[in-house]
KERODO-748625 format. One record per residue (C-alpha): residue in one letter; x, y, z. Coordinates in Angstrom, 1 decimal. Example, Ala and Ser with C-alpha at 12.3 -4.5 7.8 and 13.67 -1.06 7.14 Angstrom:
<sites>
<site><resn>A</resn><c1>12.3</c1><c2>-4.5</c2><c3>7.8</c3></site>
<site><resn>S</resn><c1>13.7</c1><c2>-1.1</c2><c3>7.1</c3></site>
</sites>
This chain:
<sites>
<site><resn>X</resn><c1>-6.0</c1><c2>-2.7</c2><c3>-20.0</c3></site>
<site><resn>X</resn><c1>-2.3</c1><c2>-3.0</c2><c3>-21.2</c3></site>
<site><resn>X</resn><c1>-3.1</c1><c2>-0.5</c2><c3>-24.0</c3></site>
<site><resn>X</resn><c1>-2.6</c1><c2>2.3</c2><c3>-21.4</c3></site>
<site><resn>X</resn><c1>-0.8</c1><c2>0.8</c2><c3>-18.3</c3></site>
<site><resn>X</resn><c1>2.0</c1><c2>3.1</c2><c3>-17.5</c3></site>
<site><resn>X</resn><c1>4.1</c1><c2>0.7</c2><c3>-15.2</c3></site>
<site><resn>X</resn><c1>7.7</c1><c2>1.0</c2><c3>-14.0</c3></site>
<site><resn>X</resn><c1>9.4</c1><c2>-1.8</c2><c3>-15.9</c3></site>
<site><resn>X</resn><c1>10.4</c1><c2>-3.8</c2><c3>-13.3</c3></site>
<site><resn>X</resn><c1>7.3</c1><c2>-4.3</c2><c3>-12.2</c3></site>
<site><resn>X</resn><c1>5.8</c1><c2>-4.3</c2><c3>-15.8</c3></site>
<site><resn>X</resn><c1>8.2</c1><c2>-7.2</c2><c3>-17.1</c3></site>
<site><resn>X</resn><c1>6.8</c1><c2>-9.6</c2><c3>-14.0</c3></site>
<site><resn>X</resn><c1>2.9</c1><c2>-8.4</c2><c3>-14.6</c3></site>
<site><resn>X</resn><c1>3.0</c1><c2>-7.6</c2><c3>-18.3</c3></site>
<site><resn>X</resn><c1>0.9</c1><c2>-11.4</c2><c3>-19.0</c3></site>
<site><resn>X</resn><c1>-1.6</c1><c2>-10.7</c2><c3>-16.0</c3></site>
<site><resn>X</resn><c1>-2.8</c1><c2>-7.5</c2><c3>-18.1</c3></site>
<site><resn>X</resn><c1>-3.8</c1><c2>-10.1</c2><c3>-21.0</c3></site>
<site><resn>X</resn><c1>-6.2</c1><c2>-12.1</c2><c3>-19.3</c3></site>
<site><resn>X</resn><c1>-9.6</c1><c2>-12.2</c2><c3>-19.1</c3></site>
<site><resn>X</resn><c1>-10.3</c1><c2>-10.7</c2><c3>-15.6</c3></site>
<site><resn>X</resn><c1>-8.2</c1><c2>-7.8</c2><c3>-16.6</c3></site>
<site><resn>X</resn><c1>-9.7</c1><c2>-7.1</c2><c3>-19.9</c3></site>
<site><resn>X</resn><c1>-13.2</c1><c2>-6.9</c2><c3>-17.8</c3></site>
<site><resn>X</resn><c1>-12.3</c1><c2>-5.0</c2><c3>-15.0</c3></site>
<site><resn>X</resn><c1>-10.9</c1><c2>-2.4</c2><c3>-17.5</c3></site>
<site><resn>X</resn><c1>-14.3</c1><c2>-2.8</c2><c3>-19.5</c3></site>
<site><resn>X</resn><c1>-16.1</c1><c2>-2.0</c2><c3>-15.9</c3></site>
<site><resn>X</resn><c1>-13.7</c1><c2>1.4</c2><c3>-15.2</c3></site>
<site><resn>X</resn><c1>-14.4</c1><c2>2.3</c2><c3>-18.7</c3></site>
<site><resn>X</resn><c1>-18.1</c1><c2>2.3</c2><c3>-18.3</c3></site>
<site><resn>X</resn><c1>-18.3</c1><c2>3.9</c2><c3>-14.5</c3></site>
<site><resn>X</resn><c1>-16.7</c1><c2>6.3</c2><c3>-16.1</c3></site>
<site><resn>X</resn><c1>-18.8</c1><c2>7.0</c2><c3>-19.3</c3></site>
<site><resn>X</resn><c1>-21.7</c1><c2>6.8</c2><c3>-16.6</c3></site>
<site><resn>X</resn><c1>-20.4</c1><c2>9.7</c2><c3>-15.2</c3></site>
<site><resn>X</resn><c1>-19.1</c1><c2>8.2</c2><c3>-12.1</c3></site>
<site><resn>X</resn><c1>-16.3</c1><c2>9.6</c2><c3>-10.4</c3></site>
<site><resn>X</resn><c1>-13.2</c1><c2>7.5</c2><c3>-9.2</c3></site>
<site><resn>X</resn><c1>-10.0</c1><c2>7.3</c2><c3>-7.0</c3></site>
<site><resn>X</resn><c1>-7.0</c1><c2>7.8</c2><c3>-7.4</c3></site>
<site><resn>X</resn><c1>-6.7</c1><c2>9.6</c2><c3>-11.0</c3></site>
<site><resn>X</resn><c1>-5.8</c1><c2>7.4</c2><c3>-13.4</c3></site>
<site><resn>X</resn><c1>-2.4</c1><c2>7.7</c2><c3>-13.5</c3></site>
<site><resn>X</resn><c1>-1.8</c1><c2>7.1</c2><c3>-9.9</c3></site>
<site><resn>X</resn><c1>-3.6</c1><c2>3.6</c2><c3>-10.0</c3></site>
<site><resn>X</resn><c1>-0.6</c1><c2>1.9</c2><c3>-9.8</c3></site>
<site><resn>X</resn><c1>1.6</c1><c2>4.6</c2><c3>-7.7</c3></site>
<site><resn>X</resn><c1>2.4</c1><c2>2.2</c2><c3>-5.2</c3></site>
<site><resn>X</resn><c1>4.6</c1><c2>0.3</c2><c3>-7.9</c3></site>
<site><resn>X</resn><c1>6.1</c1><c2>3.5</c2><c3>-9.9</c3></site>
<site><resn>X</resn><c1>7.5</c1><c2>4.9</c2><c3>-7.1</c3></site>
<site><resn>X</resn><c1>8.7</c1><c2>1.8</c2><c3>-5.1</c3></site>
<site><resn>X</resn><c1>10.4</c1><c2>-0.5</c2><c3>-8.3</c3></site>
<site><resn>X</resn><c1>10.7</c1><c2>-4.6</c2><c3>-7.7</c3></site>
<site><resn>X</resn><c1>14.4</c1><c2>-4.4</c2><c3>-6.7</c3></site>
<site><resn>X</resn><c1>13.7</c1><c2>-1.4</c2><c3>-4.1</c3></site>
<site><resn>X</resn><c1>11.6</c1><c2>-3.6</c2><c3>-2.2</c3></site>
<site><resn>X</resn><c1>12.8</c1><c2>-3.8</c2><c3>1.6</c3></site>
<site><resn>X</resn><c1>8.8</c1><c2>-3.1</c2><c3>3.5</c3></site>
<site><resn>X</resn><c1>5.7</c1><c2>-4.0</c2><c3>1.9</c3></site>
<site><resn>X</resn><c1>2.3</c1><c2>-2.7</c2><c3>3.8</c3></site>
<site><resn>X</resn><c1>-1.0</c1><c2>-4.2</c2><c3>2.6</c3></site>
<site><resn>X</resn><c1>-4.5</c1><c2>-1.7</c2><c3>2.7</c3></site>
<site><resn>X</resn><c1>-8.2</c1><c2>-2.8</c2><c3>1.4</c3></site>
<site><resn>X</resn><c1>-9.1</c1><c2>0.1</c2><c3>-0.8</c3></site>
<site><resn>X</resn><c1>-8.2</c1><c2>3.6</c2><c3>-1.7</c3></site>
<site><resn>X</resn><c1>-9.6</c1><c2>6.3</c2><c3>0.5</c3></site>
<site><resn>X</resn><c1>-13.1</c1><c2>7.4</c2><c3>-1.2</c3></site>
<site><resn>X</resn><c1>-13.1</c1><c2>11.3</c2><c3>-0.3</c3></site>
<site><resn>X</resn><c1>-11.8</c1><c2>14.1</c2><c3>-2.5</c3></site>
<site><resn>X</resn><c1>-8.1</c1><c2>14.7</c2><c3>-2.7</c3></site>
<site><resn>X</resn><c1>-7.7</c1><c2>11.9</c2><c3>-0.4</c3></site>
<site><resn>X</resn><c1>-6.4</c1><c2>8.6</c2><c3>-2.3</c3></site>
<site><resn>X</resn><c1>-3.4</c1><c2>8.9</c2><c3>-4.7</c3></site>
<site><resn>X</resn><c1>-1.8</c1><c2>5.4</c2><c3>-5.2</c3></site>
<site><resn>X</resn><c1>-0.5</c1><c2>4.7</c2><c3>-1.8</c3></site>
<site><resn>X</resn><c1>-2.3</c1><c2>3.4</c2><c3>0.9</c3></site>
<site><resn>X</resn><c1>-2.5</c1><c2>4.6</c2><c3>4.3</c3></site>
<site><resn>X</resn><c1>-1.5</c1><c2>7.8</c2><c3>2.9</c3></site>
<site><resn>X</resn><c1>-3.6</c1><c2>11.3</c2><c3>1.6</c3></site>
<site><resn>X</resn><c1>-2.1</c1><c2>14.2</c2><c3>-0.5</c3></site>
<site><resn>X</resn><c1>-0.9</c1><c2>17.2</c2><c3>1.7</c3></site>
<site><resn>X</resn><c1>-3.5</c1><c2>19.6</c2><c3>2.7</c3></site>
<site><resn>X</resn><c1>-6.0</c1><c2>16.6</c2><c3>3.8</c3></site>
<site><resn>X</resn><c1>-6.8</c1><c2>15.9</c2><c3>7.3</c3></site>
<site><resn>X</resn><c1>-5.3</c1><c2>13.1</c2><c3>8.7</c3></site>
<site><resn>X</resn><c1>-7.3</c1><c2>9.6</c2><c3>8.3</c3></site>
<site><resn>X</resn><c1>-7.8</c1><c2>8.0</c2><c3>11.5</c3></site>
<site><resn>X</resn><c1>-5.8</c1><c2>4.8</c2><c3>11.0</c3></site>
<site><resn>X</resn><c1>-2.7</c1><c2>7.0</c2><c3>10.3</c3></site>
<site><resn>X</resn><c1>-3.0</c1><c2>9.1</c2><c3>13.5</c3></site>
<site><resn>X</resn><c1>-3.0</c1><c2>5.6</c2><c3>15.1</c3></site>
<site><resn>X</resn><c1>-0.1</c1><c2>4.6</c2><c3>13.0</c3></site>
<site><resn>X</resn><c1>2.1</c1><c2>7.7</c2><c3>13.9</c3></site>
<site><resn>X</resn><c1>1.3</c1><c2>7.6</c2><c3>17.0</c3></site>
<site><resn>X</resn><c1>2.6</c1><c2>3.8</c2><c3>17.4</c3></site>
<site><resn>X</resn><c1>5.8</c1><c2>5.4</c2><c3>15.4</c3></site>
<site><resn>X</resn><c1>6.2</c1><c2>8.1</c2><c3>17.9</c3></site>
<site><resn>X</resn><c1>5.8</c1><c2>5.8</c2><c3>20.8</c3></site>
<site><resn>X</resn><c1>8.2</c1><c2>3.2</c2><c3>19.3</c3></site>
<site><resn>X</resn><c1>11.2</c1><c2>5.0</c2><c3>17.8</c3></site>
<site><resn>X</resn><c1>10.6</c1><c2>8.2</c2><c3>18.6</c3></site>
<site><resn>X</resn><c1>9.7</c1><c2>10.2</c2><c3>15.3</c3></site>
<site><resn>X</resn><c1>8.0</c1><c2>13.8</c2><c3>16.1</c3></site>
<site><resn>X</resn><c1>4.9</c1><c2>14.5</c2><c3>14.6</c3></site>
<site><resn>X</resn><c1>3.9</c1><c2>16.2</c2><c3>11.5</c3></site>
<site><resn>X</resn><c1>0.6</c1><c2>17.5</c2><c3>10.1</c3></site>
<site><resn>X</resn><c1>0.3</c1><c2>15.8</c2><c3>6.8</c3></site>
<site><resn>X</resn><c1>-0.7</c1><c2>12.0</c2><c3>5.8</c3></site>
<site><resn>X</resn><c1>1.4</c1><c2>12.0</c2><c3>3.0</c3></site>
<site><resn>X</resn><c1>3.5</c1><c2>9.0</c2><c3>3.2</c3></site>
<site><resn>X</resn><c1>6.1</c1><c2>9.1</c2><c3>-0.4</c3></site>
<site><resn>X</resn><c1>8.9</c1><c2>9.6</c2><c3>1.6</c3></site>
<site><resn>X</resn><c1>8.5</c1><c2>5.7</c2><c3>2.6</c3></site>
<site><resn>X</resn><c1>7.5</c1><c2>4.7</c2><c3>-0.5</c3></site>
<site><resn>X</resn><c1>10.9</c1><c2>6.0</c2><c3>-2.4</c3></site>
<site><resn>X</resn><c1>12.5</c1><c2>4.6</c2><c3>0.4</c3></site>
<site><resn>X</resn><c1>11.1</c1><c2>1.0</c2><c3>-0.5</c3></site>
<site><resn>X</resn><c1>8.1</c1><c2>0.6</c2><c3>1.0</c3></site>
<site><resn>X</resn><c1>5.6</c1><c2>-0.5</c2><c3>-0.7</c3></site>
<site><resn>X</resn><c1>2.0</c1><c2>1.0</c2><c3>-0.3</c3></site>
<site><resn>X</resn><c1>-0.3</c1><c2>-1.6</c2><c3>-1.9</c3></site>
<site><resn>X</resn><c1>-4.2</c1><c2>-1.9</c2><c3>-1.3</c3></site>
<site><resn>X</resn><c1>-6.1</c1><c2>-4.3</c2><c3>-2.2</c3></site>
<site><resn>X</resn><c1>-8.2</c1><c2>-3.0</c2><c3>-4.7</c3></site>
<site><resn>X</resn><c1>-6.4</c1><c2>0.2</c2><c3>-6.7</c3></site>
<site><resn>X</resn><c1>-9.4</c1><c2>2.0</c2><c3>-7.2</c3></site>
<site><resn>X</resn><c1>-12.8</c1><c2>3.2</c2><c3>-5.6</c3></site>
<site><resn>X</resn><c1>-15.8</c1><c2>5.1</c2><c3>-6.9</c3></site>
<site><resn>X</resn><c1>-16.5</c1><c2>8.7</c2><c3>-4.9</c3></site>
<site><resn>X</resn><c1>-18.1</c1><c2>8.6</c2><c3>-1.4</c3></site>
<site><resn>X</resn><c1>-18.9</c1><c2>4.6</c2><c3>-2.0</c3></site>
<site><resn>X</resn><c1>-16.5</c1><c2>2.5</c2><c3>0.7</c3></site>
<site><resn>X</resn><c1>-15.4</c1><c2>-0.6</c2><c3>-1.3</c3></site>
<site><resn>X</resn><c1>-17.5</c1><c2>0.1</c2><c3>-4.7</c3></site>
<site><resn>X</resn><c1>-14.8</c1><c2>-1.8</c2><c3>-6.7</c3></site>
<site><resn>X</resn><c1>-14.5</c1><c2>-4.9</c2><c3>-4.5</c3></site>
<site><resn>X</resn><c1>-14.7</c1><c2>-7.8</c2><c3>-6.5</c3></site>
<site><resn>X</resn><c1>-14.1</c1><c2>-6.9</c2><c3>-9.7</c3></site>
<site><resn>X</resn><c1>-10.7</c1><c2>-7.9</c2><c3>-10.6</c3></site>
<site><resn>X</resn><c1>-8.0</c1><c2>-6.2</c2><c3>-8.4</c3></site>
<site><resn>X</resn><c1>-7.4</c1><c2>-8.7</c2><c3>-5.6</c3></site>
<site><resn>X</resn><c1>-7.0</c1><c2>-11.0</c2><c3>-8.1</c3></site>
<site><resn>X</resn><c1>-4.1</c1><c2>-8.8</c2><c3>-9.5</c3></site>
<site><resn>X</resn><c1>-2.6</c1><c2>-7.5</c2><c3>-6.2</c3></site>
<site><resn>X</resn><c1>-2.7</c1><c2>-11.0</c2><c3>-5.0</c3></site>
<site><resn>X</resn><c1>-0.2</c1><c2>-11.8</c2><c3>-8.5</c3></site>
<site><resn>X</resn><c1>1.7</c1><c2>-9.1</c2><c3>-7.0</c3></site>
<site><resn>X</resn><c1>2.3</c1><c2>-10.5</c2><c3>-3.3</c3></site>
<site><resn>X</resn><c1>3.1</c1><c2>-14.2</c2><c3>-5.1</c3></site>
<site><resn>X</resn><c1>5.5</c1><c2>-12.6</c2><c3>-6.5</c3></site>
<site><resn>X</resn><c1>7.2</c1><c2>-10.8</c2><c3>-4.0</c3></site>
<site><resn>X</resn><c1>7.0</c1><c2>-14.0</c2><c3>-2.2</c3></site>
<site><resn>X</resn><c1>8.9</c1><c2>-15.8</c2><c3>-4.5</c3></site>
<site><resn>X</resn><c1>11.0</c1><c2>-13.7</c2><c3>-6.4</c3></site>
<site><resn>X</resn><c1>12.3</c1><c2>-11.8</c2><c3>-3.4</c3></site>
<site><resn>X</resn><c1>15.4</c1><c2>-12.5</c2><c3>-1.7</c3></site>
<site><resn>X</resn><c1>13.4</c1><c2>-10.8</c2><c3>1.7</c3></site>
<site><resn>X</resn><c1>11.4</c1><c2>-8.5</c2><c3>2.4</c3></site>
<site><resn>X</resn><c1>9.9</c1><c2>-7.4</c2><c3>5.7</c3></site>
<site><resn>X</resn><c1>5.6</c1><c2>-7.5</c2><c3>5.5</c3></site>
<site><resn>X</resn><c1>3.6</c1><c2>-5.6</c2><c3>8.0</c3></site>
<site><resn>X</resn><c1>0.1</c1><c2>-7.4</c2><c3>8.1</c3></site>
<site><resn>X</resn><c1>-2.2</c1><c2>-5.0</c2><c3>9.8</c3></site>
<site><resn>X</resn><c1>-5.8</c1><c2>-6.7</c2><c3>10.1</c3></site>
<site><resn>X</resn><c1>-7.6</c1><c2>-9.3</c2><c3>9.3</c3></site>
<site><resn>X</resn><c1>-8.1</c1><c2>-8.6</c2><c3>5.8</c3></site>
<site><resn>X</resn><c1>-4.1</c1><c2>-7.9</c2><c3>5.2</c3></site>
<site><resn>X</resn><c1>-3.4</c1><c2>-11.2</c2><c3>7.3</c3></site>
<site><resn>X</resn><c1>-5.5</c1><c2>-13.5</c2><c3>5.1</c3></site>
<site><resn>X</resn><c1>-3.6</c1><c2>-11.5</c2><c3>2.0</c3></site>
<site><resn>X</resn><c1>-0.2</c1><c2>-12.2</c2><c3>3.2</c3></site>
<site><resn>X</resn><c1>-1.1</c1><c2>-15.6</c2><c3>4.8</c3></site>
<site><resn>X</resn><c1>1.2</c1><c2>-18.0</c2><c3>2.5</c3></site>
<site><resn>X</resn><c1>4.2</c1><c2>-15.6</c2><c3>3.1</c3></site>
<site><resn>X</resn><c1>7.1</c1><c2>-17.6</c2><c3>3.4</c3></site>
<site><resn>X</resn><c1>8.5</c1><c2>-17.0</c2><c3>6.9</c3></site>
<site><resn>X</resn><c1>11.8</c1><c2>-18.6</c2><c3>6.6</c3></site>
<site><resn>X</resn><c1>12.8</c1><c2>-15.7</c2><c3>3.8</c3></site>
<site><resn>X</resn><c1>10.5</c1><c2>-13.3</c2><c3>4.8</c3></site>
<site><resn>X</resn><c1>9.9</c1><c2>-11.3</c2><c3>8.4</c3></site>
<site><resn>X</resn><c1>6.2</c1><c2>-11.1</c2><c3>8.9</c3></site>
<site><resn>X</resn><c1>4.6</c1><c2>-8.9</c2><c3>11.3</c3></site>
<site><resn>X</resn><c1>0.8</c1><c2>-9.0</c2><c3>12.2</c3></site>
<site><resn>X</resn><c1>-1.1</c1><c2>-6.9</c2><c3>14.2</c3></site>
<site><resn>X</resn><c1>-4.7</c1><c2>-5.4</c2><c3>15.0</c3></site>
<site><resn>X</resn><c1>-6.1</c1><c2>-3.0</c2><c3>12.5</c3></site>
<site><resn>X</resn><c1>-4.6</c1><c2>0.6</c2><c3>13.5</c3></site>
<site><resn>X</resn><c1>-7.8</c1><c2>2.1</c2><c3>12.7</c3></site>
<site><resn>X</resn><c1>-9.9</c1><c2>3.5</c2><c3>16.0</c3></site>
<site><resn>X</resn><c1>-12.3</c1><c2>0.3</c2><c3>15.6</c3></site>
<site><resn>X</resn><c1>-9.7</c1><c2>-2.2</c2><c3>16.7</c3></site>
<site><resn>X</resn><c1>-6.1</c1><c2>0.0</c2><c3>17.7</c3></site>
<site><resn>X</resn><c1>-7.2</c1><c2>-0.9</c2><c3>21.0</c3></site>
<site><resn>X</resn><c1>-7.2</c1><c2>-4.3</c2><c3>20.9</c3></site>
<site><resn>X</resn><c1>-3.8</c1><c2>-5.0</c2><c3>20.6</c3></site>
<site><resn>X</resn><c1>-2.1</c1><c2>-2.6</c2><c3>17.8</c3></site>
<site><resn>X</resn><c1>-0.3</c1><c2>-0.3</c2><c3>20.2</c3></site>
<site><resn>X</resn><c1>3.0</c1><c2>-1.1</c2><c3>21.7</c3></site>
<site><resn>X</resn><c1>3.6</c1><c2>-3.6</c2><c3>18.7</c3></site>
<site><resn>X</resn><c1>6.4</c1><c2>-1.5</c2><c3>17.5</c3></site>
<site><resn>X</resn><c1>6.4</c1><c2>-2.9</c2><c3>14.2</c3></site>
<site><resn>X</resn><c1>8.9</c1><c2>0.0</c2><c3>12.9</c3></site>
<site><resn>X</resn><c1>11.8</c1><c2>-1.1</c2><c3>15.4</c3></site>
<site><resn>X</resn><c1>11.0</c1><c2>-4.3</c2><c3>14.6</c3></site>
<site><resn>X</resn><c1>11.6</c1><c2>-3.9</c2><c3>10.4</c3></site>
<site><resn>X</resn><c1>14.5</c1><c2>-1.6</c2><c3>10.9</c3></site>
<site><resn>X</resn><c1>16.3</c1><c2>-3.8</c2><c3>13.3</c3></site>
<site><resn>X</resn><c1>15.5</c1><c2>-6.7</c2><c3>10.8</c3></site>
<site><resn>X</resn><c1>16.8</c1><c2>-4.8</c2><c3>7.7</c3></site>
<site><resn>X</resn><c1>20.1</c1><c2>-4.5</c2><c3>9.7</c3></site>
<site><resn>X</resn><c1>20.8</c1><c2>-7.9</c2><c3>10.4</c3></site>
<site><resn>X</resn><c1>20.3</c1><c2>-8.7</c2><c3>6.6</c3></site>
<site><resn>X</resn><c1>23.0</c1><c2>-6.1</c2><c3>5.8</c3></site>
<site><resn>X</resn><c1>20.2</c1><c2>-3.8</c2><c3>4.5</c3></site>
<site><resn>X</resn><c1>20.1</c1><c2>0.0</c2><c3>5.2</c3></site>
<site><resn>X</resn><c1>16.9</c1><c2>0.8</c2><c3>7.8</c3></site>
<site><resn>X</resn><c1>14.0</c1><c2>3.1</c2><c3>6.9</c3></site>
<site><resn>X</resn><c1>14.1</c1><c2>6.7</c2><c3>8.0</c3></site>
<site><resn>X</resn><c1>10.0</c1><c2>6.6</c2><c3>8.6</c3></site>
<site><resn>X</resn><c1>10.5</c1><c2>10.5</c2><c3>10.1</c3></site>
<site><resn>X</resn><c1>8.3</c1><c2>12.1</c2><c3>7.4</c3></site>
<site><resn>X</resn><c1>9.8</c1><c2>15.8</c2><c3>6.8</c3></site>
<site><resn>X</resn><c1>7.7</c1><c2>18.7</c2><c3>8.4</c3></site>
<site><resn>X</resn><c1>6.4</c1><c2>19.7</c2><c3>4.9</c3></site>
<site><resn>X</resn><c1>6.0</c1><c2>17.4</c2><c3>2.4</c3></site>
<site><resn>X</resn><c1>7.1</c1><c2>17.8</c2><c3>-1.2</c3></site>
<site><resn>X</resn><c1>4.7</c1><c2>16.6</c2><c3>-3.6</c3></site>
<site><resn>X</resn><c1>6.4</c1><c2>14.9</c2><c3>-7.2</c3></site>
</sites>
């Protein structure tokens, strides 16, 4: 796979030995093949690993864990939660913003399209980076939790702090040997409508990281996503 990995080099320096091994070379053998059968898969290829381009190693302040991409058309494009402008709004995120709203305040916008937090240094990371269309959780298994697990080590240990929101079961056993002394770790229900209910709303995890960031002399996230987005 490292033959065409197009990684920021901050990431790329701490991950460049993971691409060599052997659960790499076969889950780049299985993406070659879904796609020489024909099958279509999200994100595009050179938004698989968005969710590191855009927010580099040393950026780092808020890392949020997903599963896997969205599996719809024009919906999944490197960072999760999020969906290019001019997609409806998944239901997890409505949850999310409205969570946001209630907590700091933010108005509203019409989009899902969450880059503005990810240059800010938050980093959007699922799971598993890519999906096959209209199939929930086709690629599950084959190599990228292996590899996005590498990623959260890391973070863990090479980071002087960062502040993890663990939304769900899935992102709670992900982010379970997070060191809490260095770290802040939030966890919470699921936002989506299955389990918001049961105890995501009125967590105000966005307070919660901001007022952190301050008290480690960090500068706070603006999470208030422009009215229109601007796509790069």
């Amino acid at each position: 796979m490292s033959r065409q990995v197009k990684l920021n080099p901050s990431w790329y320096s701490r991950l460049k030995d993971e691409f060599k091994k052997p659960y790499m070379e076969e889950l780049r053998a299985f993406l070659v093949a879904e796609k020489k059968a024909g099958k279509e898969i999200y994100p595009t290829g050179d938004n698989i690993f968005a969710a590191m381009n855009h927010t580099p190693f040393e950026s780092i302040k808020v890392v949020i864990f997903g599963q896997d991409p969205y599996h719809g058309p024009n919906q999944a494009h490197g960072l999760c939660f999020s969906v290019l402008p001019g997609v409806r709004i998944p239901p997890s995120l409505i949850n999310i913003y409205k969570e946001m709203a209630s907590d700091i305040g933010t108005t509203p916008v019409n989009h899902g399209y969450l880059l503005p937090w990810a240059e800010q240094g938050v980093l959007l990371l699922n799971s598993v980076l890519t999906v096959e269309k209209n199939k929930a959780a086709s690629h599950k298994n084959r190599g990228w939790e292996t590899f996005t697990d590498r990623i959260a080590h890391i973070i863990d240990s090479e980071h002087e702090g960062a502040a993890f929101i663990l939304w769900g079961s899935y992102a709670q056993k992900k982010g379970a040997f997070i060191d809490r002394k260095k770290h802040l770790v939030l966890s919470a229900p699921h936002p989506s409508p299955l389990s918001a209910s049961r105890g995501f709303f009125g967590t105000r995890p966005f307070s919660k990281v901001n007022q952190w960031l301050i008290s480690q002399g960090k500068k706070p996230v603006n999470w208030q996503l422009p009215a229109q987005p601007s796509v790069t």
